[in-house]
C-alpha positions in Angstrom: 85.6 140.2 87.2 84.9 136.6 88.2 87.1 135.8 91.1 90.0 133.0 90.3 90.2 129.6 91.9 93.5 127.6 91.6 93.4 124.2 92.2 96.3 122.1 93.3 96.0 118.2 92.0 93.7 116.9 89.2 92.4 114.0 90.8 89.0 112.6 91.1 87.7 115.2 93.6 89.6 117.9 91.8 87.6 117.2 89.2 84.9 117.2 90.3 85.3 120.7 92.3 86.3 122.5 89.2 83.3 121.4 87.3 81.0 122.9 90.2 82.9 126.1 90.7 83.2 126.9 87.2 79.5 126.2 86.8 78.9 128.8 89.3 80.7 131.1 87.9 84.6 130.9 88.9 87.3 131.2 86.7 88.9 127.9 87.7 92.5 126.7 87.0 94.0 123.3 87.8 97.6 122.6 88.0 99.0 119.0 88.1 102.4 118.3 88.7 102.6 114.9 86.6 102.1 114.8 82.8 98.8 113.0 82.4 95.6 114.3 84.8 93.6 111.7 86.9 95.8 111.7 90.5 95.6 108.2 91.5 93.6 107.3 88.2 96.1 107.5 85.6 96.5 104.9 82.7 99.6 103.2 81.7 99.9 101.8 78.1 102.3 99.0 76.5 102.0 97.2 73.4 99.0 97.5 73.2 98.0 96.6 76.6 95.9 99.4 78.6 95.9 98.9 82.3 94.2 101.9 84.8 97.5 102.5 87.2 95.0 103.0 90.3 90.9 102.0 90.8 89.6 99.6 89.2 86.0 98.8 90.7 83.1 101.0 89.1 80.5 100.8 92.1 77.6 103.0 93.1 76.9 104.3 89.4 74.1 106.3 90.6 76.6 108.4 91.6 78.4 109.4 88.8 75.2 109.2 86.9 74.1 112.2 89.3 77.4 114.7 89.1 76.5 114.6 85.6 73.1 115.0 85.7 74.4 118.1 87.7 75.1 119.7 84.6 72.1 119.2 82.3 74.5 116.2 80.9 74.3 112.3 80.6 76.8 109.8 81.3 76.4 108.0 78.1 77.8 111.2 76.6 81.3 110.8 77.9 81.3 106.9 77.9 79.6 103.3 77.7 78.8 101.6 80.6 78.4 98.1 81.5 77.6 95.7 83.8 79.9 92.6 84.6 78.0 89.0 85.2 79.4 87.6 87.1 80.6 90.9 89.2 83.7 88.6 90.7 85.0 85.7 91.9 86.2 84.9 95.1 89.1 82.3 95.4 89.3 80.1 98.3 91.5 77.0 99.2 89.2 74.9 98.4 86.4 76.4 97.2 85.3 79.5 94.9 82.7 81.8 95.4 80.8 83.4 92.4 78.7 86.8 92.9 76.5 87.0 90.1 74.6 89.8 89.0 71.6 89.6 91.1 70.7 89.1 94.2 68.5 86.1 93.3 72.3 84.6 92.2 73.7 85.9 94.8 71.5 83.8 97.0 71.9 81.2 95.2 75.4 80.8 95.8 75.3 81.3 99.7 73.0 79.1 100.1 75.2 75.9 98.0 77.7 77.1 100.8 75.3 77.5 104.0 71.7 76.3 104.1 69.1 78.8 105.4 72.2 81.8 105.0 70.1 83.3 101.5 67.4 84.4 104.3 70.1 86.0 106.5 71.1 87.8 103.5 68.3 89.3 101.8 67.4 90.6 105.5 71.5 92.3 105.6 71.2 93.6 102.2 67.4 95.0 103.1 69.0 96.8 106.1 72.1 97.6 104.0 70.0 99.6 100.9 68.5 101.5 104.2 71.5 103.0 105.4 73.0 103.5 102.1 70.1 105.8 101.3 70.8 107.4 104.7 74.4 107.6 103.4 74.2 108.8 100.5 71.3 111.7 100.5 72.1 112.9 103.9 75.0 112.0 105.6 78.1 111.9 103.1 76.2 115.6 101.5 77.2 117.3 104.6 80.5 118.9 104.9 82.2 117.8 108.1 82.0 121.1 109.7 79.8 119.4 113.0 78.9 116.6 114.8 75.1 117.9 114.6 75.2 116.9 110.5 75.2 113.3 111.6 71.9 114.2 113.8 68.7 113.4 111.7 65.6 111.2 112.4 67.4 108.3 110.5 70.4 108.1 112.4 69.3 108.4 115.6 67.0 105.5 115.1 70.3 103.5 114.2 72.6 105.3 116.5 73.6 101.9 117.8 75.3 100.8 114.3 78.1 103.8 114.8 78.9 101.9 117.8 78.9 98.0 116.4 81.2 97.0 114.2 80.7 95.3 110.6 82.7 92.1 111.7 80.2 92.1 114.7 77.0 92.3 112.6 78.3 89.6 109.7 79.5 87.1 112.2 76.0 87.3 114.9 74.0 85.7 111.2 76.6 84.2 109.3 79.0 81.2 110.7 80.9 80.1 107.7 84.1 81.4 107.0 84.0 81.7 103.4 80.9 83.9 103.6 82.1 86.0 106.4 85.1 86.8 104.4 82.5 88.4 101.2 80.5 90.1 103.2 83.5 92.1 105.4 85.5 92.5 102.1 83.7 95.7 100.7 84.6 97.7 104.0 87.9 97.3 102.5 87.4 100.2 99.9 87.0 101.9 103.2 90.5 101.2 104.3 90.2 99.8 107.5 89.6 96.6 109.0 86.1 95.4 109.5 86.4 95.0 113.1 87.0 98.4 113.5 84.2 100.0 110.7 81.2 101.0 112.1 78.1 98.7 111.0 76.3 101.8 109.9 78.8 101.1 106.7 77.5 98.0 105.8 76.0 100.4 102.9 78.9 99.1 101.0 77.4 95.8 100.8 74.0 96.8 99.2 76.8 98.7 96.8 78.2 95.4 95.6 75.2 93.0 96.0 72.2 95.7 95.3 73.8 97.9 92.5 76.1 95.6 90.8 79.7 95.7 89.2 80.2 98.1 86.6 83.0 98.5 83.8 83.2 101.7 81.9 84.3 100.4 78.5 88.1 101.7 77.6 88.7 101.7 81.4 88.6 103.5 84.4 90.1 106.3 82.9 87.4 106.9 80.8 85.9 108.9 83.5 88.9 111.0 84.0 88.4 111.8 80.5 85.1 112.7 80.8 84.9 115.0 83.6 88.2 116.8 81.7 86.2 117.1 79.1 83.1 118.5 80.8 85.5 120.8 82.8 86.8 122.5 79.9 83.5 122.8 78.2 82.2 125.0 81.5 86.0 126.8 81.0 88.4 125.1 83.6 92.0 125.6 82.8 94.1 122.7 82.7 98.0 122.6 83.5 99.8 119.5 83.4 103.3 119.2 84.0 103.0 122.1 86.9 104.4 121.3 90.0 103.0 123.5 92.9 106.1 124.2 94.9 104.6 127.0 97.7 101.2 128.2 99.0 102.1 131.8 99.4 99.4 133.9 102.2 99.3 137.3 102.9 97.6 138.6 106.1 96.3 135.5 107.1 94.6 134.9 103.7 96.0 133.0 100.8 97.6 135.1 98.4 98.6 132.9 95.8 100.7 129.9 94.9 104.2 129.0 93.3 104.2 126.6 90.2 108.0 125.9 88.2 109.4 129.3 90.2 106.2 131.6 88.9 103.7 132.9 91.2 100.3 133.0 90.4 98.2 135.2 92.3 94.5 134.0 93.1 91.4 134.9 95.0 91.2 131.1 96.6 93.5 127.8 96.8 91.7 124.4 96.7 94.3 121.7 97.2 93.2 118.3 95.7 96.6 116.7 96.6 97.5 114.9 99.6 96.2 116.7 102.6 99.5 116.3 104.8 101.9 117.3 101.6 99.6 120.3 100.8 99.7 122.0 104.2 103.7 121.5 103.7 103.5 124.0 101.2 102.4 126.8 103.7 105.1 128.2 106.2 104.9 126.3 109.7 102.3 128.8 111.4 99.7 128.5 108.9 99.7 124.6 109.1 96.5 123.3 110.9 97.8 120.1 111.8 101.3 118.6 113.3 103.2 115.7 112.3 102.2 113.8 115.8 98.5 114.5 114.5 99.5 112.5 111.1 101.3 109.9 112.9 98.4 109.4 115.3 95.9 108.5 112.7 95.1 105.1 111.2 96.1 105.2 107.1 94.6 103.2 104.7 96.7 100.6 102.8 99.2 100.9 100.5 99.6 98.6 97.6 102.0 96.8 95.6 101.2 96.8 92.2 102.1 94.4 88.9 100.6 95.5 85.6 101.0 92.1 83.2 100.6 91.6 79.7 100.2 87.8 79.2 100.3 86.7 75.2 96.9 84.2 75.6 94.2 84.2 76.6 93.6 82.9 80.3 91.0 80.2 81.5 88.7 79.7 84.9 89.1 83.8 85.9 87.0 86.6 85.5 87.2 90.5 85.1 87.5 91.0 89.4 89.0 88.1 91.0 89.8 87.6 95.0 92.4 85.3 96.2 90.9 84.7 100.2 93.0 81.3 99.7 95.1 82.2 103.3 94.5 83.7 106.4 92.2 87.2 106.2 92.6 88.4 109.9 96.3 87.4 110.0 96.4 89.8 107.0 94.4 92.3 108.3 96.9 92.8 111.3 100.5 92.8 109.5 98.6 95.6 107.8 97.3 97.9 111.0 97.9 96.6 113.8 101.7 95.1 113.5 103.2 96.7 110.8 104.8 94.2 108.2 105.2 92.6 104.6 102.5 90.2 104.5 103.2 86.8 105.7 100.8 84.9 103.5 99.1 87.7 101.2 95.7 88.1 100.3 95.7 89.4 96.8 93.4 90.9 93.5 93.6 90.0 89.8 91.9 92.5 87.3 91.8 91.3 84.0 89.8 94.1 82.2 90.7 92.1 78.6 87.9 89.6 79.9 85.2 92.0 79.3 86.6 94.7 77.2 88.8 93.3 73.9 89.9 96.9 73.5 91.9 97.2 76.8 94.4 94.2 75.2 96.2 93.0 72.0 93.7 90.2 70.6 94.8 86.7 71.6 96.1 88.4 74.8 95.1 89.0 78.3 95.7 92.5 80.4 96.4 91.7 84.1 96.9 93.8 87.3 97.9 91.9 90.3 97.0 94.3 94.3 98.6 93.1 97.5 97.3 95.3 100.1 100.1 96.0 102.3 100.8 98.6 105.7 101.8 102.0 104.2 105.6 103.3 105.0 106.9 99.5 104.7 110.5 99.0 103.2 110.3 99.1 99.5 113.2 97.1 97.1 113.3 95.3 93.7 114.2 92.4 95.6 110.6 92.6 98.3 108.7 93.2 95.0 109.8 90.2 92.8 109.7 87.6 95.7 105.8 88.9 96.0 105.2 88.4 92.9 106.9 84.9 92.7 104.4 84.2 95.6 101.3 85.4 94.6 102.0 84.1 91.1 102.5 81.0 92.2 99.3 81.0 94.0 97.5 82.1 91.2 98.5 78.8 89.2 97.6 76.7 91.9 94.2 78.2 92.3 93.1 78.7 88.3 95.2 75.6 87.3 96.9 77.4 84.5 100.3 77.9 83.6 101.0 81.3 83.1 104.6 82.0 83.9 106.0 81.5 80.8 103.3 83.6 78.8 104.3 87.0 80.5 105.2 88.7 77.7 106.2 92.0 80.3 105.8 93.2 84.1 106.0 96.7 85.5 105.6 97.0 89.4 104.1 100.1 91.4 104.6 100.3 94.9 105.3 102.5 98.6 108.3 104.7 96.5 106.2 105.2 94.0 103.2 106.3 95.6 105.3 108.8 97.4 107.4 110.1 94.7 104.2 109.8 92.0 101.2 111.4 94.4 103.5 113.0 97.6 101.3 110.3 99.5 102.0 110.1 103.2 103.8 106.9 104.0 103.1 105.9 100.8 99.3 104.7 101.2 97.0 104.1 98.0 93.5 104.7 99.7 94.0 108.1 102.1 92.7 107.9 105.6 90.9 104.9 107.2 86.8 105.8 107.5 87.2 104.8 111.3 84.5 105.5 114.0 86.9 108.1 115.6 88.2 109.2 111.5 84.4 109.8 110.4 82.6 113.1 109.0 83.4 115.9 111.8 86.4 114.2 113.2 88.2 113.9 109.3 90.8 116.5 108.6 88.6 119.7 107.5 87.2 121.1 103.8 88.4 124.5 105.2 91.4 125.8 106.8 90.8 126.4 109.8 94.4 129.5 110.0 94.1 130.6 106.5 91.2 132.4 105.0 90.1 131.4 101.2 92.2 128.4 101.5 90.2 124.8 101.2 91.1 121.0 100.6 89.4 118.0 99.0 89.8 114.2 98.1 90.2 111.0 99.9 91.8 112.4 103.7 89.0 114.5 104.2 85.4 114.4 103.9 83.5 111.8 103.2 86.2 109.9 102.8 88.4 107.1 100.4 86.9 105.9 97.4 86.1 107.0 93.4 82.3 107.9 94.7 83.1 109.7 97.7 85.9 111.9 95.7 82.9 112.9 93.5 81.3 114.1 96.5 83.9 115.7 98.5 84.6 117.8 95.3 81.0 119.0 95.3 81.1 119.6 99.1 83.9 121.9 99.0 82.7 123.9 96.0 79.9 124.8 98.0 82.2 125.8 101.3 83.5 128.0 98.5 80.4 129.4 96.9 79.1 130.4 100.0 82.8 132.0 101.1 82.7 134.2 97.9 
């Protein structure tokens, strides 16, 4: 009899796990306590408007291209891909950037702002594509379990970039402002600042400049319907609406878990869901970690969210927009390093409608307005509608449109909900910063290190935050699990 695998959470690396294991051979079984599947990547539908709740960047397609290659199967069988020219815009006061869809644009555009910077960059990128193939074939496939899985021929030859920083690497070739602020903003998926990301990461760049922007048509959530439907085509068992309430264990090994009052025995627990929430399911001695160790570690951002249905079409924006138009450092800190509302927010516009007519009534335009903020921040009506005043406000001023009066609805997502929708600690959107000291072997573990049979996945272990690296982790753990079998 194949031996049962339950699965808490039907997020990205959920997913992705299930798929693997039931490949192998597992009788898999997810349970999600919400009523739709996709954790973090959920869709939310009005009028005709489609918005995706959580991620909206498609980056490093060779990625998903390659789970499903894992399979004998095609991406183009689940859904259409394309890619965005230009990939964004970048709003300054008084200036915007445009990344094309090419390098050769690309250096075309940073050169109009800095003569002689297009060399810099080609040279940054060059080095960039190097450690992302470091990244991505050795370093993120290796399960956290040692600091040896960061020791190969390739890192050691670049041992010095785990100790520099990305704001330190930009900065020594680049002097203006503007183009400082595009090359550290891709660390942000990362969820820390860039002065505190080790260089080595400046993979992320080749990511945006060297593979491009994609857009899966229908949206993000296409890809939650995908790998659904490829998990139930290998026999995964899908439960929505199924709140896991206890992680029951039995002799130091899990015995089974507790979903609406019912237990369901099992063979091994794999909890996609929040790490900290998950191990609050098991009784106090069986927890790995303590709510100092939690405290102690540096969270990626929360967000507060707008989804907008606007009833015309808008002018001067694109499918990703940035609005750099104030201060990014003084930013950076009221989000890590002094806890606070944002003074004078950063902020990013996603208007899917741009590029894909489906995800919006015609004639209309779907928006979703992101202001990062510091996780575990107070949380009101009131906070949420003067931010959007604000960064509304700003958004006319920089586009030189009038939009105020064409909202035909808003909905707002934010700390409270993040909590109450995900069990995220402190309410952060992106899991744990991928700090020097929060990397690989020093990320909360794939396998419990007090229970036997019991394992974890997603964005607060290993590799770490991000769509990509969610795909990954779920394939790392699967493995853990294969060979624990």
């Amino acid at each position: 009899m194949n031996k049962k695998v339950t699965i808490i959470g039907s997020g990205f690396s959920s997913l992705s796990a299930s798929c693997y294991l039931a490949k192998e051979g597992f009788d898999v079984s997810i349970y999600e306590k919400n009523t739709t599947i996709g954790g973090r990547c959920r869709q939310f539908v009005k009028q005709g408007f489609t918005f995706d709740i959580g991620p909206s960047w498609y980056w490093m397609p060779d990625i998903f291209d390659k789970f499903f290659q894992d399979f004998g199967k095609q991406r183009s069988d689940y859904y259409i891909l394309d890619k965005l020219s230009p990939a964004y815009k970048i709003f300054f006061s008084d200036d915007v950037i445009t990344i094309g869809d090419t390098m050769d644009k690309i250096c075309e555009e940073f050169e109009r702002i800095e003569e002689g910077s297009s060399r810099h960059l080609r040279k940054f990128i060059e080095q960039a594509q190097e450690n992302y193939d470091i990244a991505i074939n050795k370093v993120v496939l290796r399960p956290g379990i040692s600091p040896f899985e960061l020791v190969t021929p390739e890192t050691v030859m670049r041992v010095d970039q785990f100790f520099k920083t990305i704001s330190g690497q930009v900065r020594k070739k680049f002097k203006n402002p503007k183009l400082i602020s595009t090359l550290e903003f891709p660390v942000l998926f990362l969820g820390a600042k860039p002065s505190n990301t080790p260089s080595f990461y400046s993979f992320m760049n080749y990511a945006d400049f060297g593979l491009g922007t994609w857009h899966p048509k229908g949206g993000m959530y296409e890809i939650v319907k995908a790998m659904k439907t490829l998990a139930e085509e290998l026999g995964v068992q899908v439960y929505t609406d199924s709140p896991v309430e206890k992680i029951h264990v039995e002799h130091g090994k899990v015995k089974g878990i507790t979903v609406s009052g019912k237990q369901i025995d099992t063979d091994f627990v794999l909890s996609g869901a929040d790490y900290h929430h998950s191990e609050t399911l098991l009784d106090k001695q069986y927890r790995q970690y303590s709510e100092s160790y939690w405290d102690g570690k540096t969270f990626a951002p929360s967000s507060l969210l707008f989804y907008v249905g606007f009833n015309k079409k808008l002018k001067n924006i694109e499918h990703h927009n940035l609005f750099f138009d104030t201060d990014f450092e003084r930013h950076a800190a009221e989000i890590y390093d002094h806890p606070k509302w944002p003074t004078d927010p950063l902020f990013y516009v996603n208007f899917p409608s741009v590029t894909d007519g489906s995800m919006a009534p015609e004639g209309c335009e779907t928006g979703f307005f992101l202001v990062p903020i510091a996780p575990d921040l107070e949380d009101t009506p009131e906070l949420r509608n003067q931010y959007f005043d604000i960064i509304i406000d700003r958004f006319e001023k920089r586009t030189g449109e009038d939009v105020k009066n064409n909202i035909i609805f808003k909905e707002s997502f934010c700390v409270i909900d993040f909590v109450q929708e995900y069990n995220s600690y402190k309410g952060n959107a992106y899991g744990m910063a991928n700090t020097l000291l929060q990397t690989a072997f020093l990320r909360p573990k794939l396998k419990s290190k007090k229970v036997k049979n019991l394992f974890f996945t997603g964005q607060l272990t290993v590799p770490g935050p991000g769509v990509p690296p969610s795909l990954i982790s779920g394939k790392l753990v699967s493995e853990l699990i294969s060979k624990n079998n």
